[in-house]
C-alpha positions, 0 to 999 in steps of 0.5 A: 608713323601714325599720321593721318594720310588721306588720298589727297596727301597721298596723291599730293606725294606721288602725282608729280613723281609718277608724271612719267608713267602717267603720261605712257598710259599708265593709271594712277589708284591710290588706297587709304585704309580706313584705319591704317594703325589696324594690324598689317595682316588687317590692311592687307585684306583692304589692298587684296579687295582693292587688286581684285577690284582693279582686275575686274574693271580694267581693260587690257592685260597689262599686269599691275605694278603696287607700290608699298610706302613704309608699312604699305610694303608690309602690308603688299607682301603679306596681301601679294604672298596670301593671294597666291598661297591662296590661289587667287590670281593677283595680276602683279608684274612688280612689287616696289617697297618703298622705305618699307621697315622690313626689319623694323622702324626706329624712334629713340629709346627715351622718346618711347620711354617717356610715353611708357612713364606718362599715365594715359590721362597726363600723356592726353591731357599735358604731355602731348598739348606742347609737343607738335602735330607730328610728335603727337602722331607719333605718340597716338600710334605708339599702343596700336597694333601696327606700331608694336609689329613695327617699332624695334624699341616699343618697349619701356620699362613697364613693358617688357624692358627699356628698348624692347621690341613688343611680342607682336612684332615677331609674331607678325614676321612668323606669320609673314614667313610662315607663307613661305619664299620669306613673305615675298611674292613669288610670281611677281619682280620685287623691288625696293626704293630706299631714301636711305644713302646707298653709300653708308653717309652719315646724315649730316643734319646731325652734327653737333650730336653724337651717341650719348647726347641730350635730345629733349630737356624740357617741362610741360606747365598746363593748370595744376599739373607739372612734368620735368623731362629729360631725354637723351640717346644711347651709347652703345655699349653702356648702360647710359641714362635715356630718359629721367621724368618726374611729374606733379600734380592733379592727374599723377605723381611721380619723382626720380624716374630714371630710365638706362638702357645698354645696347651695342646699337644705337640706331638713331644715327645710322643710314636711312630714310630720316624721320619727318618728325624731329626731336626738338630740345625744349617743348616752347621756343626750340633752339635745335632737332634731332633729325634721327634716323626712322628706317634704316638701311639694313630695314629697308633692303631687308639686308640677310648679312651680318648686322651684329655690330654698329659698325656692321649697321652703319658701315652697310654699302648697298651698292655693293649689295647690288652687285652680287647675284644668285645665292650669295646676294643678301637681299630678297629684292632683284633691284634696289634703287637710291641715291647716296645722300640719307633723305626723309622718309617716304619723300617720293620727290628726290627719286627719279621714278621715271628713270626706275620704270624705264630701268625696269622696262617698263617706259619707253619714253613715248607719251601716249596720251593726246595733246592738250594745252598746259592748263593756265597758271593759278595765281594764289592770292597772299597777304602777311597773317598775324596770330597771338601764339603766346597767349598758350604755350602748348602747340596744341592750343595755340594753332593758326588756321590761314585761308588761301585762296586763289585769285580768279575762280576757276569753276570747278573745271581743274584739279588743285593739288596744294602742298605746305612747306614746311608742315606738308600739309596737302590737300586737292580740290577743285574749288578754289580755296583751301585752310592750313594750320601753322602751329609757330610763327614763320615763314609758310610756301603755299604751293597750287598745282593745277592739273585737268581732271583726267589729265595729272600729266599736264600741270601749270604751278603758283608758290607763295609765301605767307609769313605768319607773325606774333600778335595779340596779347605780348606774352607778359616777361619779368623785366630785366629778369636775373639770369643766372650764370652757367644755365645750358641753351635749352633752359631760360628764365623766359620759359617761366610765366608768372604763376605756372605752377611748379609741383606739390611739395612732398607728404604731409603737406602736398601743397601747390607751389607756383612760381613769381617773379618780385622787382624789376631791377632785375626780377627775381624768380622764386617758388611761392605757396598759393598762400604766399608761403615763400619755398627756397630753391633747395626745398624745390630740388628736394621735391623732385624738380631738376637741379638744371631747373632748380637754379633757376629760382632764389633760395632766399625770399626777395620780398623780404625787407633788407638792411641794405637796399641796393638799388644798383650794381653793375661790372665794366671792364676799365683799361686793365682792370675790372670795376664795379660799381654799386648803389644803394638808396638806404642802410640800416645797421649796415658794416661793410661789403665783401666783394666775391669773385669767381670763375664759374659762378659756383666757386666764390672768393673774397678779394676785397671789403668795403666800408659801409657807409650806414647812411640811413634812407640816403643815396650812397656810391660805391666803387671797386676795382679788381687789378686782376684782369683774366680773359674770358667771363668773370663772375662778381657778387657782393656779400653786405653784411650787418653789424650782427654779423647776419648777411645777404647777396647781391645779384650776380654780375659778369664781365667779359674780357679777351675779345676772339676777331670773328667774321660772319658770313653772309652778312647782310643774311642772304636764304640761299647760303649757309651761315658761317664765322671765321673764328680763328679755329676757336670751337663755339660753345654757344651763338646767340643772337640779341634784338637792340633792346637787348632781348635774346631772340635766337640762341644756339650751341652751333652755327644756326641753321637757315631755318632759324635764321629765316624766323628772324624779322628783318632788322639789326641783331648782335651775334655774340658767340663764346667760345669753349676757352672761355673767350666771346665776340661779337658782331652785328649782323643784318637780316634784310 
């Protein structure tokens, strides 16, 4: 939805797939609306000039075939069942809809939401910048007329109610039926082409969620201007939170939205054809997506059966559909074509389009066209590219744009047809140079086609890879910043620069608060006025920020001088006990040190006091050994407190006992074969993966997936995983 599809993209989709009829004769005519967000009854006026055009010029009297994608099938069926109301001769032998949403397309009610709680302005000039190209699509598309006769959740709050559809989307399916015989050609064959699974699978790209999870925790610092986002998908049946917002800044103020939704659907999960555009859960440095499920089955066979429950929705077996004919069958369509597994929307690839048209009598096999030599492979010339994408943490500022070239002219006597994975990027030329963007480093495969001019059928093909890598400007990190304990894998102290601003302080003051980072051993971050003025954690919470984000920052000033200045303190775990072990380079009035101990890092107890030295400006030594030894992680803080009874905390420090055998495979990585852990049936709770300077550079709470893998660079990694009762491992994994 909302992408901006142009005829090479289009024929970049469909060349290959529809070999088979271009080689029997058939001629290939693809249609580009000039603005394909306009109202599906406007296109439809586009595609009836374009049948009518089609008839005037072509020789013989062999009928059309028009294949519909996604909208296209809306916009076929109206253009197709007006004509013939209308009396106009159309020629149409067969009408494909390809995972058209003949009942509406779906996008996860928070994610809707949130464009509803975004002012225009803040949605253009903040929101968008860090959400990726296909996202902002999406979000481009949502007010535009084709979007709300489509979208099943168009609604917000604002709008008619959480989840709701817009007038227009019933409106435009009466002015559909009201042309009679159900808004479906009735002198042509109609067929539909689903990528969701005929057998009701589950898509298994999302496990590890499940109906109430968290899709999106995210903020969006950009100038003078903050928004904390949380979004998560429905459980049917309750009324569930889906969306909570709150923003600050110089274009709006809002704090405390929180967006329920009660649905029995939840239609995220369901069979279908699966949207191009995950969801993914933080706007910079995504460790997950959420693939959801954009066309659903029951949508894309326009399915008349009872669709009253999620079971009825999710359980719906479109082979037995398929089997049932005359008055009881519950789909318009003749024929119904698929595969068993759920697939990207729209991806013309996985079907056997030829085996359809011979299924449909209309190939025989017989190649028709004359012999000709396959044109001569083109050579793509590939070099490694390196790209400052952290000197802007939007994905909108920071976009890479590579040129590709091949690497002997070919004199504009070919057809180039290139495809970009992962990004799908597509273009066609005949020249011998094309520029595509990646927007994250990576890995990107450049695939040239070439093909004669008015030959598609005959193709010679090159594929690249071109690894796209971080240069320029280092992103400037706090040194050994404190991380504090319990944070979830999508919130990290290294989503925070020095100087992002926060958020404005509540009436009357509305004063700017921006955040810092003071020491390195470690660095701790705090919110700061831009007089210096320091704000404590709390003040930050009751401003609105999230708790979650909230924990991040220090309730006291670090900048403030200390009785005790600790220089050091650090855990181990020694035989059977636990030691610690701290440093302080001066004491002033000092009396004594509490060591506190807690098993969460929330709940503190006292097991012990040390008598403090008081030494004045001099290097002192102190130890401590815990004989209580648990498994799993322990948390440890000191509690240094003055002769006046006034105190301060140390830093929190943990060990880690009661070691989990794992065993990784494949190990050296290998990008042909899953990643797996032996983990003696223990359930993970989080994996992440630490370069050898200690830097957390991949993490995850599920086994990570060969995407993720593959944007590490080769080298040696710790993979440390923890588990959910408590215990961790660790081992060393190669990526060659």
């Amino acid at each position: 939805m909302g992408n901006d599809l142009n005829l090479d993209a289009l024929e970049a989709a469909f060349r290959d797939p529809l070999d088979g009829w271009l080689s029997e004769g058939y001629d290939l005519v693809l249609v580009d609306y000039d603005d394909a967000r306009a109202a599906i009854e406007n296109n439809a006026q586009v595609l009836k000039a374009v049948i009518q055009h089609v008839n005037s010029i072509k020789q013989g009297n062999i009928d059309n075939v028009v294949i519909g994608a996604s909208m296209s099938g809306l916009v076929a069926r109206y253009a197709i069942r007006k004509m013939e109301v209308d009396g106009i001769q159309h020629h149409v032998m067969l009408l494909i809809c390809f995972d058209t949403p003949h009942q509406g397309a779906n996008v996860p009610v928070g994610m809707t939401q949130l464009l509803w709680e975004s002012s225009p302005t803040l949605l253009t000039k903040v929101v968008l910048k860090f959400f990726a190209k296909g996202w902002r699509n999406y979000y481009n598309a949502m007010l535009t007329p084709a979007a709300s006769q489509m979208l099943m959740h168009w609604g917000g709050a604002l709008t008619g109610g959480v989840g709701s559809k817009s007038p227009a989307f019933d409106a435009f399916r009466t002015n559909l039926f009201n042309l009679g015989n159900g808004g479906y050609p009735a002198n042509c064959r109609n067929i539909a082409v689903i990528n969701g699974s005929m057998t009701a699978q589950e898509n298994p790209q999302l496990a590890g969620y499940s109906y109430g999870s968290r899709i999106l925790r995210s903020w969006t610092p950009f100038g003078l201007q903050n928004s904390n986002i949380d979004v998560h998908t429905n459980v049917p049946g309750q009324n569930t939170n889906v969306c909570r917002f709150a923003t600050w800044g110089i274009f709006a103020k809002r704090i405390g939205v929180a967006r329920s939704y009660n649905s029995p659907f939840n239609d995220d999960f369901l069979p279908g054809g699966i949207t191009s555009s995950s969801v993914p859960n933080k706007l910079f440095s995504e460790t997950s997506t959420f693939p959801f499920c954009f066309v659903p089955t029951f949508s894309s066979i326009d399915y008349s059966g009872p669709v009253n429950t999620q079971d009825q929705r999710k359980l719906l077996n479109v082979n037995t559909v398929n089997a049932v004919n005359g008055p009881a069958r519950q789909t318009p369509f003749v024929q119904v074509y698929g595969r068993n597994e759920n697939s990207a929307h729209i991806n013309a690839r996985i079907h056997d389009w030829t085996a359809i048209g011979q299924s449909e009598n209309l190939l025989t096999g017989t190649t028709t066209c004359p012999a000709l030599p396959i044109p001569p492979q083109p050579i793509i010339s590939v070099y490694n590219v390196c790209y400052p994408f952290n000197q802007d943490r939007t994905t909108e500022g920071n976009t890479a744009n590579i040129s590709v070239s091949l690497a002997t002219p070919s004199g504009g006597q070919y057809v180039h047809n290139w495809l970009i994975l992962p990004t799908q990027q597509t273009f066609t030329t005949t020249g011998d140079q094309i520029t595509f963007q990646a927007e994250h480093p990576g890995q990107y495969q450049v695939i040239c086609t070439r093909t004669y001019p008015n030959r598609r059928d005959l193709e010679s093909t090159h594929d690249v890879t071109f690894n796209v890598t971080n240069c320029g400007d280092p992103l400037t990190l706090p040194q050994n910043p404190q991380i504090p304990p319990q944070i979830d894998p999508d919130i990290s102290i290294f989503d925070i620069w020095e100087n992002d601003f926060l958020l404005t302080t509540p009436k009357p003051d509305s004063v700017a608060v921006f955040a810092h980072y003071e020491g390195t051993l470690p660095a701790i971050l705090y919110a700061a006025r831009a007089d210096g003025t320091f704000v404590p954690a709390s003040q930050l919470q009751a401003a609105g920020m999230f708790p979650e984000f909230v924990q991040l920052f220090a309730e006291a000033d670090p900048r403030d001088p200390l009785p005790v200045t600790l220089s050091e303190f650090n855990v181990k775990h020694e035989g059977a006990a636990n030691l610690l072990e701290w440093t302080t380079a001066s004491e002033m009035n000092s009396d004594h040190f509490e060591i506190e101990w807690s098993a969460n890092a929330k709940n503190w107890t006292k097991i012990g006091e040390v008598a403090g030295v008081d030494a004045g400006i001099a290097t002192t030594h102190y130890t401590f050994s815990d004989q209580i030894n648990l498994p799993g992680i322990t948390y440890y803080r000191l509690k240094m407190i003055d002769r006046d009874n006034t105190f301060t905390y140390s830093r929190v420090r943990w060990v880690e006992s009661g070691e989990t055998e794992i065993v990784a495979f494949p190990n050296p990585l290998t990008p042909d074969e899953p990643f797996s852990l032996k983990t003696e049936n223990k359930e993970i709770l989080r994996i992440a993966f630490f370069d050898f300077s200690g830097k957390v550079v991949l993490e995850t709470d599920r086994l990570p997936v060969q995407m993720q893998l593959q944007q590490l660079t080769a080298g040696r990694y710790l993979m440390r995983a923890v588990f959910t009762d408590g215990t961790a491992a660790s081992q060393v994994v190669i990526k060659p």
